[in-house]
C-alpha distance (Angstrom), angle and dihedral (degrees) to the residues before:
residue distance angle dihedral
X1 . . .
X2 3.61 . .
X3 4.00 86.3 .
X4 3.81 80.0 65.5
X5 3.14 100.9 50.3
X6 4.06 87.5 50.7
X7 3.56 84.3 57.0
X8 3.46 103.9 59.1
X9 3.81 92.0 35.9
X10 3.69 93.7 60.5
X11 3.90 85.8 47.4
X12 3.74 94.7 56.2
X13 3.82 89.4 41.6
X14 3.70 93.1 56.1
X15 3.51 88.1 49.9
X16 3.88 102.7 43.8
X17 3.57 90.6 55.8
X18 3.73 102.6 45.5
X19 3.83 89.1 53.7
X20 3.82 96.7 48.0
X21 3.76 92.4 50.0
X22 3.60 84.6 47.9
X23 3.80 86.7 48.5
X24 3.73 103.2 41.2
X25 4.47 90.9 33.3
X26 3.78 87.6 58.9
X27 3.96 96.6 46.5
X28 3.95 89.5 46.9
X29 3.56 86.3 52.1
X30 3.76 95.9 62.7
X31 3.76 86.2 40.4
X32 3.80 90.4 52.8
X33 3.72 88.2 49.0
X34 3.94 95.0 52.2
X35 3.62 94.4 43.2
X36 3.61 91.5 58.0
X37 4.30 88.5 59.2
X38 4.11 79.0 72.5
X39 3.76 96.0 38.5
X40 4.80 92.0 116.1
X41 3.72 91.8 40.5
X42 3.73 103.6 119.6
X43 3.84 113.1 -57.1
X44 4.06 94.8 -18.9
X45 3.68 113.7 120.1
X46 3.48 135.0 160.9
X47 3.88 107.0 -86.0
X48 3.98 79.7 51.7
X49 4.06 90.7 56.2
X50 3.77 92.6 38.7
X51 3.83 85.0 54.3
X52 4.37 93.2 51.3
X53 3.66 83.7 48.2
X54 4.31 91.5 62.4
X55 3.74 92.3 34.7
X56 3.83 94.8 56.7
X57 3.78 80.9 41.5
X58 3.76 96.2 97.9
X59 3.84 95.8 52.2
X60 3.85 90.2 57.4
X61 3.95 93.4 49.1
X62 3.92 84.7 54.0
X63 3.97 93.2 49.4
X64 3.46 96.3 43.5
X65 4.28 103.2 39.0
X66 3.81 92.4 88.5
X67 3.66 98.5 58.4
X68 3.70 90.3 34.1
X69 4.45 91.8 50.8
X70 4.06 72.8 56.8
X71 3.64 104.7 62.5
X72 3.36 95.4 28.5
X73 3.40 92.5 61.2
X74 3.78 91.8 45.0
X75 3.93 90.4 51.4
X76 3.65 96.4 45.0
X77 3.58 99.2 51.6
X78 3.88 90.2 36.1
X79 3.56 86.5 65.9
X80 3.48 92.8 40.4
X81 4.12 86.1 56.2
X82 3.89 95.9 44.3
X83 3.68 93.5 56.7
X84 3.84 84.1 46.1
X85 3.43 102.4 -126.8
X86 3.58 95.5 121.9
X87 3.97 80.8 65.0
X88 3.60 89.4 51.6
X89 3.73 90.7 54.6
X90 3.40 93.4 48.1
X91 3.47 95.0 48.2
X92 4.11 91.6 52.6
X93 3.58 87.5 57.3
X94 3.92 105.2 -88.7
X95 3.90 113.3 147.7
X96 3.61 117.0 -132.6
X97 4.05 88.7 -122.6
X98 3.76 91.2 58.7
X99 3.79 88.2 54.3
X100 3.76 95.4 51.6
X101 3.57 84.0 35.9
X102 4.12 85.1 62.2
X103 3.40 88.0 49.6
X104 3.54 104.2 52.1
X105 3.46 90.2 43.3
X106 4.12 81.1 65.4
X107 3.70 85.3 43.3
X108 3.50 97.5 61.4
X109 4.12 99.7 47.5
X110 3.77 83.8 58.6
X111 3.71 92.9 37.9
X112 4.12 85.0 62.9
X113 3.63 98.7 42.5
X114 4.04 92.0 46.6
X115 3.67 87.3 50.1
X116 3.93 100.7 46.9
X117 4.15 81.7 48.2
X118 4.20 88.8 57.6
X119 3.46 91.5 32.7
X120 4.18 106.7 50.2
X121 3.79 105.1 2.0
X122 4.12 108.2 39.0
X123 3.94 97.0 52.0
X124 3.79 90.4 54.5
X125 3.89 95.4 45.8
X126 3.54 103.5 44.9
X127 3.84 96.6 44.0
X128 4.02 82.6 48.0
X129 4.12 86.3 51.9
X130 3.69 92.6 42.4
X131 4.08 86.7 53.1
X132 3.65 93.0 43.3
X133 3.77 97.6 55.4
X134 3.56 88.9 39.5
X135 3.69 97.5 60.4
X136 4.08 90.0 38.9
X137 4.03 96.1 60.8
X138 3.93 96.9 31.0
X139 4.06 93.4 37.2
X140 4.08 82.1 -134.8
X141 3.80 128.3 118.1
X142 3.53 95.6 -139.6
X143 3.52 147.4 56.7
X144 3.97 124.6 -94.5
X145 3.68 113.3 -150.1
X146 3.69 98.6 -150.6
X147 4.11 108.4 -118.9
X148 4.00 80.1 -2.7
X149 3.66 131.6 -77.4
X150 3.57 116.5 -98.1
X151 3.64 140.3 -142.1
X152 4.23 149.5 177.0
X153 3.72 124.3 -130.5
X154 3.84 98.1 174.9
X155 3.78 105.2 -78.9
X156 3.95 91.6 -2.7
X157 3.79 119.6 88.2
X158 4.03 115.5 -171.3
X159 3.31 131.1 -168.8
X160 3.79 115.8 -156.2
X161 4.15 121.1 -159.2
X162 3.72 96.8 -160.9
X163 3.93 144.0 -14.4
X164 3.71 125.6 -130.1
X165 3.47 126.0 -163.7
X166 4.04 122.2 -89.0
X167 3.95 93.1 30.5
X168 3.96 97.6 -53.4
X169 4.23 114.7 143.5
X170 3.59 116.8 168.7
X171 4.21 120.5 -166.2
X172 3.76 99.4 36.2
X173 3.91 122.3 176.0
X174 3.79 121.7 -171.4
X175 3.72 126.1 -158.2
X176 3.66 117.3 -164.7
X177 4.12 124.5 -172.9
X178 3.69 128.9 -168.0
X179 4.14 112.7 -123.3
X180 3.64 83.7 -83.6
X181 3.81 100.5 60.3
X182 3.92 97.5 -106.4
X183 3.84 115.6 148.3
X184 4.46 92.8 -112.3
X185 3.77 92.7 168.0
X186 3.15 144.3 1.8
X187 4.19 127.1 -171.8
X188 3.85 145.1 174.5
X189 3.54 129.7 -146.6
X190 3.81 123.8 -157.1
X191 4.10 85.0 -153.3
X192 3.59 147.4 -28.6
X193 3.61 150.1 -153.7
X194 4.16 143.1 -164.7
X195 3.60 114.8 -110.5
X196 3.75 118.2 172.9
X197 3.82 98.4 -38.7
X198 3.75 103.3 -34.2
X199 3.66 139.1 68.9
X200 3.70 124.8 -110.9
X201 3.54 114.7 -146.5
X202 3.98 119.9 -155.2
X203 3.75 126.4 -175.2
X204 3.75 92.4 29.5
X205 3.59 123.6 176.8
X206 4.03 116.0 172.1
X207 4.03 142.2 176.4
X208 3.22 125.9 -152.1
X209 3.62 128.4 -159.9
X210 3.88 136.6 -142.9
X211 4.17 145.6 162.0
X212 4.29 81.6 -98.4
X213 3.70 99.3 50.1
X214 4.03 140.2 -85.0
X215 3.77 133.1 -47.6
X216 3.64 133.5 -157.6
X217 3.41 146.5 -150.8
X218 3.61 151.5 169.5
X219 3.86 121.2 -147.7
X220 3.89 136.1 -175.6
X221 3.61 92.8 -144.8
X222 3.33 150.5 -37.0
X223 3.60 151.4 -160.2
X224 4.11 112.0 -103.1
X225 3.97 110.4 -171.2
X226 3.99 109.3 -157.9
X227 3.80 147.4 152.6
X228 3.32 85.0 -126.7
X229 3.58 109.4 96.4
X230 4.16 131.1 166.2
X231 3.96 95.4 -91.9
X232 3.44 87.7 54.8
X233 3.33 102.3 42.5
X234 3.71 84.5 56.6
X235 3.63 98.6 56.5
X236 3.67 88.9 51.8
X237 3.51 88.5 71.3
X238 3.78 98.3 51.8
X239 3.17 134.3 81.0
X240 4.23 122.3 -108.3
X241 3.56 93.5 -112.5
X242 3.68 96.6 48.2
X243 4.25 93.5 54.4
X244 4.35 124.0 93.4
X245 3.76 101.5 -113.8
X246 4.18 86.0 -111.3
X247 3.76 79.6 68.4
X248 3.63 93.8 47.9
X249 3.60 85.2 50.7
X250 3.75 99.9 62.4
X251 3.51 98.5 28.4
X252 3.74 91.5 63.3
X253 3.82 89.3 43.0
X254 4.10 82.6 52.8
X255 4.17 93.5 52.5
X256 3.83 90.9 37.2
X257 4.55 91.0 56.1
X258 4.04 87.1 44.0
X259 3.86 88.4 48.9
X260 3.91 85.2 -118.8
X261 3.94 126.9 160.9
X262 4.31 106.5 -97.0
X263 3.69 101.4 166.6
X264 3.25 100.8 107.5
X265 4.10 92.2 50.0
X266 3.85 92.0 44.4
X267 3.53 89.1 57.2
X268 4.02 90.9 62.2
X269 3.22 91.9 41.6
X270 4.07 94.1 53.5
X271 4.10 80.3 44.2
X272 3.46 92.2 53.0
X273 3.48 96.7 52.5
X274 3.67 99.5 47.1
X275 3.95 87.2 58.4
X276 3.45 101.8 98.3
X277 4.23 91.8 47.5
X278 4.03 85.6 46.4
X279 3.93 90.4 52.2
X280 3.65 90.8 54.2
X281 3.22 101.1 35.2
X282 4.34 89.5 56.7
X283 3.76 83.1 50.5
X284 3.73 92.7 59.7
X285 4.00 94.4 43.1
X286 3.54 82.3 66.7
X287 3.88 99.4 58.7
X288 4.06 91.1 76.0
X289 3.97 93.7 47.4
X290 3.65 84.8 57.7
X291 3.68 110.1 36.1
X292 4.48 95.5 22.1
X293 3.81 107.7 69.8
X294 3.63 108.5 -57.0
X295 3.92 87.1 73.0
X296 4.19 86.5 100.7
X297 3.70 99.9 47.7
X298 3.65 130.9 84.6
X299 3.66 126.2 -83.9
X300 3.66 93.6 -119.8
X301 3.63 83.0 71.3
X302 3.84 100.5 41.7
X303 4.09 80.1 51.2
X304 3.99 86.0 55.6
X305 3.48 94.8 52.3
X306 3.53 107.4 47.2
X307 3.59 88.9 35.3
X308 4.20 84.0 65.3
X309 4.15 88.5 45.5
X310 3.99 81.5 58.7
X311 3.61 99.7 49.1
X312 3.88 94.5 34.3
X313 4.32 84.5 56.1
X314 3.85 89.8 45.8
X315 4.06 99.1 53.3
X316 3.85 85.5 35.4
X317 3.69 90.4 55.7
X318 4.02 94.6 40.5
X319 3.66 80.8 56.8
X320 3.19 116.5 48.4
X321 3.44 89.9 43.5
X322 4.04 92.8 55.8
X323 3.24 88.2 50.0
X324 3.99 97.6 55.8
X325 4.05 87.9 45.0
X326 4.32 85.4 50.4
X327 3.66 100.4 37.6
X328 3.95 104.1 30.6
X329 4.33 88.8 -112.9
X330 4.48 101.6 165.1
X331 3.65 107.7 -87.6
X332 4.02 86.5 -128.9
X333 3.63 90.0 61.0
X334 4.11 108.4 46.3
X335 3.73 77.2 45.8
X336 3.92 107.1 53.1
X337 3.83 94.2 28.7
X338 3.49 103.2 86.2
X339 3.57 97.8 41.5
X340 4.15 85.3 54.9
X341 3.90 88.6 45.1
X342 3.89 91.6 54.3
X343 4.06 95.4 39.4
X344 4.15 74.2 55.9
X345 3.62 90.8 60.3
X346 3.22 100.3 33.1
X347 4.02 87.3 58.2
X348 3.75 88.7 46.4
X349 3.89 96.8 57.4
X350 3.84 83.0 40.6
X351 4.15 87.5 62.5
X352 3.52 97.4 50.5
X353 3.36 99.0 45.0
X354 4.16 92.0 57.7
């Protein structure tokens, strides 16, 4: 028996993978193609954009592996049923739970690897791709944050020009308010750096303000304690989607102290923690296209249909969780919903199958 289950394992795993390179080849395509519209600026060239496309790489096999698990399971039992040797099993004595069973045991070993690729390896080598373009088509090693990024630290609100690598920022302005919200001081740094747990501040020159007037003053450095530290500071630069759910974690932890909105980042990190129930649960919609009555038609058509299951999950997704960013729905619930609403179906198809 456990040669069977080998057997249909290795089916599913051929399958699984030729679909996500499928997948993930055709997205870096278009990647590679609108990469190459910046190919001239400054020192960017082609090897450099072919290079972004294989570092962002990872993060695509991670979005991707759940719809992929489902068609790959479809196509490699499909085949398995078209050559009838899922009747054969069936006829032996196999159930038709301990062949899905086989094949979401097959599921799950590529579920873990998939997720320990999004998780560890695709946060380090798209921010490192990100960095490297950046500093090819501006010629500087760090990243500018448009009319500056901005941040809270309790009463403090900085504004930061630009981010260099190993917690460097250059053009920092502070903004500090009394408990009742009135401007008390208000500074700019030329540059700063982390040292220990604080910041030190050089080129500093500061205002304060009182009931009897202002007061200035010019400073070489200083020390600047904050919650703000360079890992942070990084992930405020990044997008939701592009953060390790530890990062999630403490980010949202960050914007819940400073009273800060963190819908949109709880909802990835509800998403994210749902993926491993969404994987398996597209590998078991798949069990009634194979075994309910598509199992005599072609695979073109079994492709077709799960291919629409994807899509219909993606925009559903999208949507839902748009909506609970627009009308103020519980991150927890945009995000789990459509994973409960296709377990549903999946149940459904299940019961008239059997």
């Amino acid at each position: 028996m456990q040669q069977l289950d080998r057997y249909i394992a290795h089916a599913v795993f051929i399958t699984t993978l030729l679909v996500l390179l499928v997948l993930v080849g055709l997205f870096l395509f278009f990647t590679f193609i609108e990469e190459v519209q910046d190919v001239g600026k400054g020192s960017y060239d082609t090897l450099m954009a072919a290079q972004f496309v294989l570092l962002v790489a990872p993060r695509r096999v991670y979005e991707f592996f759940p719809i992929a698990a489902m068609l790959g399971t479809l196509l490699g039992l499909g085949v398995l049923a078209n050559n009838n040797e899922l009747t054969v099993m069936r006829a032996a004595g196999v159930s038709t739970a301990r062949i899905l069973l086989a094949a979401m045991k097959m599921g799950v070993l590529l579920m873990l690897i998939v997720i320990t690729l999004g998780e560890v390896v695709a946060p380090q080598t798209e921010q490192y791709a990100r960095n490297m373009r950046s500093f090819a088509q501006s010629g500087q090693n760090s990243v500018q944050a448009g009319k500056g990024l901005w941040a809270r630290d309790g009463r403090h609100f900085v504004r930061i020009k630009s981010i260099e690598p190993g917690g460097h920022i250059k053009d920092l302005t502070l903004f500090e308010f009394d408990s009742q919200y009135r401007l008390e001081k208000l500074a700019h740094a030329d540059e700063g750096f982390y040292q220990g747990k604080d910041w030190v501040l050089e080129g500093l020159a500061q205002t304060r303000f009182t009931d009897t007037g202002t007061q200035a003053e010019n400073l070489t450095w200083i020390e600047w304690q904050s919650l703000l530290s360079p890992e942070l500071i990084s992930v405020l630069i990044l997008e939701p989607s592009r953060l390790s759910t530890w990062e999630l974690y403490h980010y949202i932890g960050y914007l819940k102290d400073n009273s800060l909105h963190s819908a949109p980042y709880e909802l990835t990190l509800w998403q994210r923690l749902i993926y491993p129930f969404l994987t398996l649960i597209m590998i078991f919609l798949a069990a009634p296209l194979v075994f309910g009555s598509l199992r005599t038609v072609a695979i073109g058509q079994r492709i077709l249909v799960g291919a629409l299951l994807g899509i219909g999950f993606y925009v559903l997704n999208q949507m839902l969780g748009y909506f609970s960013l627009l009308y103020g729905m519980p991150p927890i619930l945009s995000a789990v919903l459509p994973a409960l609403l296709f377990l549903m179906l999946g149940v459904l198809l299940m019961r008239r199958v059997f």
